[in-house]
N, C-alpha and C positions, 0 to 999 in steps of 0.2 A: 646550250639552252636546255636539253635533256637533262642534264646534270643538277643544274640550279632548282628544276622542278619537282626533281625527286628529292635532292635536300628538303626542300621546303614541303613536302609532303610528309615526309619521314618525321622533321623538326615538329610537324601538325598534331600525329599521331602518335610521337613520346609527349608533347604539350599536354595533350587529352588523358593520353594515362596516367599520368602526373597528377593533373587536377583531380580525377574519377578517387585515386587512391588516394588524397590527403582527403578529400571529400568523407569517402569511405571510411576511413582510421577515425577523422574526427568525431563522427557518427554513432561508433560501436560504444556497444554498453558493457560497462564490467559488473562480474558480478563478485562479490564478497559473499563470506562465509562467516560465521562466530559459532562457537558452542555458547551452553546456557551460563548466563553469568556475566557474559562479556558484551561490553560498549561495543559498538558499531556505528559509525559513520556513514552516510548518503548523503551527498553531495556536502551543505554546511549545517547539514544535521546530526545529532549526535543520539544514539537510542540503546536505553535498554529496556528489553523489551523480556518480561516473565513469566510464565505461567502460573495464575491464579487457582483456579479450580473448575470443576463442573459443575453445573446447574442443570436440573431436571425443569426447574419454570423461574422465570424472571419477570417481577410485576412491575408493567408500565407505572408510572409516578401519575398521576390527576391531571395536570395542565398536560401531559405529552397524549393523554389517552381523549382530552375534551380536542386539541389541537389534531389529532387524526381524522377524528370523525368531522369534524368542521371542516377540515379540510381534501377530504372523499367525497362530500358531499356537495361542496358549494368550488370546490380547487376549481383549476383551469380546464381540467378535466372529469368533469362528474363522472363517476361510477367505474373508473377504468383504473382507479388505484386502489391498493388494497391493505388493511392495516396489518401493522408486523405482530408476526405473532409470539406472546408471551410464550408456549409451550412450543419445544422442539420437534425436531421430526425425531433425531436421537439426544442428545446430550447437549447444552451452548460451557464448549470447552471456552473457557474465558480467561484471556492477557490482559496485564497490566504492562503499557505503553508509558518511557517516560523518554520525552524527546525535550531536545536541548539546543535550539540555534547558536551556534556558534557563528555565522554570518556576521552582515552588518544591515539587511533587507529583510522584511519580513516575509517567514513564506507559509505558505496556504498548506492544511494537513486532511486528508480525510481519512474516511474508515475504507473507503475505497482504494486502497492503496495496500492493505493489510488483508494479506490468504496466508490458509495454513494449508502445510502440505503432509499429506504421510507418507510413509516409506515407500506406495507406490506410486508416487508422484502427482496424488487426486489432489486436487484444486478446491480449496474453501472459501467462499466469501464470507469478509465477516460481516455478522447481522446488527444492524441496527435496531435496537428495542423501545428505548425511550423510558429507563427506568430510573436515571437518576441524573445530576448535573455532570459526574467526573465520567460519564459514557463518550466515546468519541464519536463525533458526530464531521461537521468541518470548521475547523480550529485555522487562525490568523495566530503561526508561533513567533510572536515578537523577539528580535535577538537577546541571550542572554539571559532570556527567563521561560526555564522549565515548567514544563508542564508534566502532569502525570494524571493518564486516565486508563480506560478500560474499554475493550472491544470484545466479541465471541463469535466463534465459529458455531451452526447448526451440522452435527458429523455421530457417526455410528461412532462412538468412542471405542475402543481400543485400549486396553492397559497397558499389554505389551507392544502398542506401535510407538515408532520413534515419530513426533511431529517437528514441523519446521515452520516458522513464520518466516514467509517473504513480506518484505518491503519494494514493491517495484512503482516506481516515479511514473506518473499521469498529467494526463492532460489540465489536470484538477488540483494537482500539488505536487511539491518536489521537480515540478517538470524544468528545473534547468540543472538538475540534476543526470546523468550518465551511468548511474551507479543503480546498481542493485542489492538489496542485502537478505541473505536467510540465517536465521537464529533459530539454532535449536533448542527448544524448546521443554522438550518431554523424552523419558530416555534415551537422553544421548549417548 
């Protein structure tokens, strides 16, 4: 009776580490790499992703700058948001993003998904400004038809740093995606 007990306990405890580790494996994010120039894939996404230029000031467009204050003032939230600002703290180092569903569903894109990194590993969020139509904002990328727009980072620029765009999958988009991807960008 001893015998069959501890079978059956043992049998419990390989069961569990079994499940934990397939669990586990299925879970994990890979992350990809590209230098400047080169396509990259996330999840049935396809991106290339370039470095534009630098921008000392970026001018809101008329309906994105009537549509801030309208909505600061009268939003869900009076007075606790705050309009984005056309002038930087240093430079809006600015990508041209062109992504490519290759799927067959369509999936959700945002600017929140898009940081740049430099050579020490510092973290960018790119800013939203509201300067013109091809600025990423949150984009519905229908399979099969590209899109091409533009995002920036607010960053002390650097001539000689090497930068990197990450692409990392959110709650908000991409999210059945696994994947991660960094594009070099800037001296590579």
């Amino acid at each position: 009776m001893v015998g069959f007990a501890t079978v059956l306990a043992i049998g419990i405890v390989i069961g569990s580490i079994s499940v934990s580790m397939i669990i586990f494996w299925d879970s994990q994010t890979i992350s990809k790499f590209s230098e400047y120039g080169d396509e990259i894939k996330v999840g049935d996404v396809k991106f290339d992703v370039q470095y534009v230029t630098n921008y000392e000031f970026l001018e809101k467009d008329k309906a994105q700058q009537e549509f801030q204050e309208l909505y600061i003032e009268t939003g869900p939230n009076p007075g606790l948001l705050s309009q984005s600002s056309e002038i930087p703290e240093g430079v809006y180092f600015q990508i041209q993003i062109t992504a490519t569903n290759t799927g067959n569903e369509t999936v959700e894109l945002t600017g929140g998904q898009f940081f740049l990194y430099d050579i020490n590993n510092k973290k960018h969020k790119a800013k939203f400004i509201g300067y013109g139509e091809n600025e990423l904002t949150v984009l519905e990328l229908e399979p099969n038809n590209p899109i091409t727009v533009t995002t920036q980072f607010d960053i002390q620029y650097d001539d000689e740093m090497r930068y990197t765009v990450g692409i990392i999958p959110d709650r908000y988009g991409l999210q059945d995606s696994q994947e991660m991807a960094f594009i070099c960008v800037k001296n590579c």
